[in-house]
Structure formats: C-alpha cells, structure tokens
LOKE-511441 format. One record per atom (N, C-alpha, C): residue number from 1; residue in three letters; atom name; x, y, z. Coordinates in Angstrom, 1 decimal. Atoms other than C-alpha are relative to their C-alpha. Example, Ala and Ser with C-alpha at 12.3 -4.5 7.8 and 13.67 -1.06 7.14 Angstrom:
2
seq|type|atom|x|y|z
1|ALA|N|0.9|-1.2|0.0
1|ALA|CA|12.3|-4.5|7.8
1|ALA|C|0.9|1.2|0.0
2|SER|N|-0.9|-1.1|0.0
2|SER|CA|13.7|-1.1|7.1
2|SER|C|-0.8|1.1|0.8
END
This chain:
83
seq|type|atom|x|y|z
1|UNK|N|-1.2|-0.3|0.8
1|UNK|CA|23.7|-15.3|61.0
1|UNK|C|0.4|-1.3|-0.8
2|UNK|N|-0.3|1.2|0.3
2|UNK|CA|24.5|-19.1|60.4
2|UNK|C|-1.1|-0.1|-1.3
3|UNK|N|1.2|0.3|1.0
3|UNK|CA|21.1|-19.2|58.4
3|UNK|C|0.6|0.6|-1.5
4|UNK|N|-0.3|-0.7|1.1
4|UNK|CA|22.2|-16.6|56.2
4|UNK|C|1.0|-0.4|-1.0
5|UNK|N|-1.3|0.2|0.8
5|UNK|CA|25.5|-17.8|55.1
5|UNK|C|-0.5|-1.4|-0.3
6|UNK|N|0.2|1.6|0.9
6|UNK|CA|23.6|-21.5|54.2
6|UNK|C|-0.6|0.6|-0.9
7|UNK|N|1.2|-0.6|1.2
7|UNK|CA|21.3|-19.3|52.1
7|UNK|C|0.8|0.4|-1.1
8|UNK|N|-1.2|-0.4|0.8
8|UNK|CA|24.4|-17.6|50.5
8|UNK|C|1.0|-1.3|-0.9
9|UNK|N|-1.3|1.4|0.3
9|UNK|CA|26.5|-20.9|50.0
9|UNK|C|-1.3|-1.0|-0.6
10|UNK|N|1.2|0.7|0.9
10|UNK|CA|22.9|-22.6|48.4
10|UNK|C|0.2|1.0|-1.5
11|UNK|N|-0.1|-0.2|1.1
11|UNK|CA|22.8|-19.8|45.8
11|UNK|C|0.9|0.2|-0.6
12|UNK|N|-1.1|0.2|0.5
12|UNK|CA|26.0|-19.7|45.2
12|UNK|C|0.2|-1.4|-0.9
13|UNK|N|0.1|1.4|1.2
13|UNK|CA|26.0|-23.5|43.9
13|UNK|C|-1.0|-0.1|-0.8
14|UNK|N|1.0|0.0|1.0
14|UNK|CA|23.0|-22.6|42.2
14|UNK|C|0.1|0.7|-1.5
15|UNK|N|-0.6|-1.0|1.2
15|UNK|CA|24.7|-19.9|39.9
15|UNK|C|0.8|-0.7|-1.4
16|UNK|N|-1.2|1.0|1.0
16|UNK|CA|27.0|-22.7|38.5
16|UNK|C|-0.9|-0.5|-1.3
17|UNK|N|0.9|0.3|1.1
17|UNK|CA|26.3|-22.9|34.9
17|UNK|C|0.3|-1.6|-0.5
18|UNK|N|-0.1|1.4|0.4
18|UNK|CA|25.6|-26.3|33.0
18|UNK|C|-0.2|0.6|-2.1
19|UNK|N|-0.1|-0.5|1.6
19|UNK|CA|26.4|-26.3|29.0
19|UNK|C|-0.8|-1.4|-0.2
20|UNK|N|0.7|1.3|0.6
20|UNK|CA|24.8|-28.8|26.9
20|UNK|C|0.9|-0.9|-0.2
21|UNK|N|-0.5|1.0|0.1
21|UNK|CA|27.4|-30.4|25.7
21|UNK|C|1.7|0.4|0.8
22|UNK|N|-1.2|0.0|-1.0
22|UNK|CA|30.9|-31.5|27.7
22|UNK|C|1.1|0.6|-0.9
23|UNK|N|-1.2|-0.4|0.2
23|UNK|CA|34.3|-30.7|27.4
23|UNK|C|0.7|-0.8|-1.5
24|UNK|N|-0.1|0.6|1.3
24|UNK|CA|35.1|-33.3|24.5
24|UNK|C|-0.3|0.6|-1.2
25|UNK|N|1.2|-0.3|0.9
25|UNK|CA|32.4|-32.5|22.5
25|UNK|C|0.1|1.6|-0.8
26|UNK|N|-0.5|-0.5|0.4
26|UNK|CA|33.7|-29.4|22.3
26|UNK|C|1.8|0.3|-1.2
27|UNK|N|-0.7|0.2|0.3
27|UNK|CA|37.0|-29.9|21.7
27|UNK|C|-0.3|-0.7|-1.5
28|UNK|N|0.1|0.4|1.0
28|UNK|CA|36.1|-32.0|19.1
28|UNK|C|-0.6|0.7|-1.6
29|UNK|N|0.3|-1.1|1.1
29|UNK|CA|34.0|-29.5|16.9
29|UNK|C|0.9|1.1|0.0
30|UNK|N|-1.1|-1.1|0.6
30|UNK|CA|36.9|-27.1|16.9
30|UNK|C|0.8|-1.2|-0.9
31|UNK|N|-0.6|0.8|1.7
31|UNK|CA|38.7|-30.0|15.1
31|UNK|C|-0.1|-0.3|-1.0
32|UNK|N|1.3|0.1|1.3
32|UNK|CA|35.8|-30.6|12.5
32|UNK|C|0.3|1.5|-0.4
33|UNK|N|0.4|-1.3|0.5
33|UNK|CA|35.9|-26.9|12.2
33|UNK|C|1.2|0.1|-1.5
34|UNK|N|-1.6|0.1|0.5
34|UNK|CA|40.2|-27.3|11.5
34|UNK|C|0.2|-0.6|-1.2
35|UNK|N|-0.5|0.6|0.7
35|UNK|CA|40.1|-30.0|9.6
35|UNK|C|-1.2|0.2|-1.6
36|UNK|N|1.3|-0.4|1.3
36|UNK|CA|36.8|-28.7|7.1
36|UNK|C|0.9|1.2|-0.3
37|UNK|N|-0.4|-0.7|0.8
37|UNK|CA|39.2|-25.5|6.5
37|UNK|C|1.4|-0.2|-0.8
38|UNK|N|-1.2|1.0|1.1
38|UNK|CA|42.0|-27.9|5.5
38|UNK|C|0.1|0.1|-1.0
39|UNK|N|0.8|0.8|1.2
39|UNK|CA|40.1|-29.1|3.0
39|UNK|C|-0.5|0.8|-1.0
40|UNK|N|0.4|-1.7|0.6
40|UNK|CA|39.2|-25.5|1.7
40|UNK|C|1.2|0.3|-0.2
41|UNK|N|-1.0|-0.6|0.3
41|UNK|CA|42.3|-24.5|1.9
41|UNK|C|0.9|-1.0|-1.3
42|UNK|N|-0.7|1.0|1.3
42|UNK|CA|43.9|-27.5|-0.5
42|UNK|C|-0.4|0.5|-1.0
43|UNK|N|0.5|-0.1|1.5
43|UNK|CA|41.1|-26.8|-2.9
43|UNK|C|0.1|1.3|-1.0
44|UNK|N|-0.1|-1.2|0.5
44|UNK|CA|41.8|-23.2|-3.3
44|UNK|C|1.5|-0.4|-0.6
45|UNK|N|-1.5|0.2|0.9
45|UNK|CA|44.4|-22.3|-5.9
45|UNK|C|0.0|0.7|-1.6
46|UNK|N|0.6|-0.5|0.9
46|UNK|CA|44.6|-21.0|-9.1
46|UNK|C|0.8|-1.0|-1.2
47|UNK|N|-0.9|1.1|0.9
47|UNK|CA|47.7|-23.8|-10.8
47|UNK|C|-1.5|-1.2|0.0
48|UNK|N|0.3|1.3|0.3
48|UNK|CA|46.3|-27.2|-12.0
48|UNK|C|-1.4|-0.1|0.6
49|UNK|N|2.0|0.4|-0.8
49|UNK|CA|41.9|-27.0|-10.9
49|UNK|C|0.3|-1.4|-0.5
50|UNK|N|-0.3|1.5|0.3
50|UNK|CA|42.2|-30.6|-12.6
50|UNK|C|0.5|-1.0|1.1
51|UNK|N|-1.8|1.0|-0.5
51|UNK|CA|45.1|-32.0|-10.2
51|UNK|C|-1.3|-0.5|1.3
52|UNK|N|0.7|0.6|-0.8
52|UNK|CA|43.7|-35.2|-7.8
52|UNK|C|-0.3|0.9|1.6
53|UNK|N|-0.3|-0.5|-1.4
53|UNK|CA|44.7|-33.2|-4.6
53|UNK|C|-2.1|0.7|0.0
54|UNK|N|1.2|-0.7|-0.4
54|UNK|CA|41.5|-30.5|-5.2
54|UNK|C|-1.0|-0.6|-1.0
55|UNK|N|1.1|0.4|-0.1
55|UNK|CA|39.0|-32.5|-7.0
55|UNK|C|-0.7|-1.6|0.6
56|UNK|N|0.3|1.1|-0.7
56|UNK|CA|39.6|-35.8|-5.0
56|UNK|C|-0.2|0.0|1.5
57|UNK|N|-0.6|0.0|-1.3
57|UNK|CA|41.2|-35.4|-2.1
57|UNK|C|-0.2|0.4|1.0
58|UNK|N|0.2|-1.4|-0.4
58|UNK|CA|40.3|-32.3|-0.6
58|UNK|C|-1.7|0.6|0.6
59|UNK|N|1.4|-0.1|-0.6
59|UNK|CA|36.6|-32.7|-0.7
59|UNK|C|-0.3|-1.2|1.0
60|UNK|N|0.1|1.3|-0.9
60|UNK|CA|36.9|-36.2|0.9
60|UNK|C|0.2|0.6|1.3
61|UNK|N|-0.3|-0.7|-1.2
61|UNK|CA|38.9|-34.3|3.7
61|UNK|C|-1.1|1.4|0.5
62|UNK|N|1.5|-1.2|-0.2
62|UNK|CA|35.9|-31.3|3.8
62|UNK|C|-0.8|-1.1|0.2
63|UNK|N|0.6|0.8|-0.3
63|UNK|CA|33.7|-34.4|4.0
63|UNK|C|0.1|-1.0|1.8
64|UNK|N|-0.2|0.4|-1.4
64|UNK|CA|35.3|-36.0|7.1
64|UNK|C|-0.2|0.9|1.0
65|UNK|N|0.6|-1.2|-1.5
65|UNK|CA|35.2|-32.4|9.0
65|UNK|C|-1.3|-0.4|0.3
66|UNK|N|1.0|-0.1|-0.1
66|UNK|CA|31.6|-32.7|8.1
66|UNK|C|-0.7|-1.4|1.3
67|UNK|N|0.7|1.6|-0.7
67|UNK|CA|31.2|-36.3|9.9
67|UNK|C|0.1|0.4|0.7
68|UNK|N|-0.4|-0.6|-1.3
68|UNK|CA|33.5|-35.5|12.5
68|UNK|C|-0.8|1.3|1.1
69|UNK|N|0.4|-0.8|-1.1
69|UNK|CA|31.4|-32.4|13.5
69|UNK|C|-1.4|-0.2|0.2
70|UNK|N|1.6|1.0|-0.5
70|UNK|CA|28.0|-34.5|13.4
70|UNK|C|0.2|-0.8|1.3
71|UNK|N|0.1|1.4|-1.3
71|UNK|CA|29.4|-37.1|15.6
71|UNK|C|0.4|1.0|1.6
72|UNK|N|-0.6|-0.7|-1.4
72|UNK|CA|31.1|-34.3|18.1
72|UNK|C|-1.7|0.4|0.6
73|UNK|N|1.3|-0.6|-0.2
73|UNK|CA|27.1|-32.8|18.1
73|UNK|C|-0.7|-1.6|0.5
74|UNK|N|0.7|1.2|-0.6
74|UNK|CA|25.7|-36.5|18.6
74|UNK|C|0.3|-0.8|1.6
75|UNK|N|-0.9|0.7|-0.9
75|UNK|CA|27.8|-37.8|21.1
75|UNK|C|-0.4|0.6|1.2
76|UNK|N|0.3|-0.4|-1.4
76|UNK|CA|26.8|-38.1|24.8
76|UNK|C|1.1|0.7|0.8
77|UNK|N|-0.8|-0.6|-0.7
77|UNK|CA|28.4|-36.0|26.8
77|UNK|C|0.9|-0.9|1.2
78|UNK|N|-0.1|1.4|-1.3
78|UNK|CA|30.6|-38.4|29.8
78|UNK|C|0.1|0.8|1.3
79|UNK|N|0.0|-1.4|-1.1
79|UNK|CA|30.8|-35.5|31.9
79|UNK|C|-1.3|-0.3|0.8
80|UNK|N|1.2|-0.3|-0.8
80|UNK|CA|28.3|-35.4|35.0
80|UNK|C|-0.9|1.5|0.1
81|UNK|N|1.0|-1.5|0.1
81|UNK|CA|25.7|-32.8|34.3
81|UNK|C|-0.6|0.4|0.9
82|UNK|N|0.6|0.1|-1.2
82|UNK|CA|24.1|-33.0|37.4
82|UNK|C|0.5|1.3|1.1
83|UNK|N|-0.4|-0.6|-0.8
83|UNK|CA|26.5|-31.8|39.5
83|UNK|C|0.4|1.6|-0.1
END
C-alpha cells in the first residue's frame, strides 16, 4: 500500500508543468505589448497628422515596446526551472 502512494506522490510531481520563460519575462511582455499600443494609440487621429507627438514621438514610444519585448524574450529566466 505504502508502495503505491510513493508511486502516486512521484507522478504527481511529475505532472508539474515547466514554461519556458519565468514569471518576469512574462510580465514584462505584457508591458511591451502596453506600451507598443500607446504608441498606436497617440499616432492615431484625424487633427494635425504633421504635429511632433504622431510623427516623432509616438513611433519612438512603438519603438521602445519593440526593444522592451525583445529583451523580455532574451532575458534568462532567474526562476529555478529544475524544480
């Protein structure tokens, strides 16, 4: 009986999923996501297409989501994956 319930309590910690990337990493590409519809959202409009906001500003800020969600994708995870 004892056997059984080690066999149970092995697959059990075997079930436990592992993601690629950690908890950060995530978090972090929902902010790249936020901050790239920022940046869409300034540029839209139908007053002043000219005005610095949407052809300076705006894509700089769409440019940093873009970094930001490279580096969230590059970046090691610090999380133990092991376990």
């Amino acid at each position: 009986m004892s056997s059984e319930n080690q066999k149970q309590e092995k697959v059990s910690k075997a079930v436990k999923p592992k993601f690629i990337f950690g908890k950060q990493n995530y978090i972090l590409m929902i902010a790249a996501v936020l901050i790239i519809a920022i940046g869409f959202i300034m540029m839209s409009g139908n007053k002043d297409i000219y005005s610095t906001m949407k052809i300076t500003i705006a894509p700089i800020i769409v440019l940093m989501g873009f970094g930001l969600g490279i580096f969230a994708i590059m970046k090691k995870p610090t999380e133990n994956l092991d376990a």
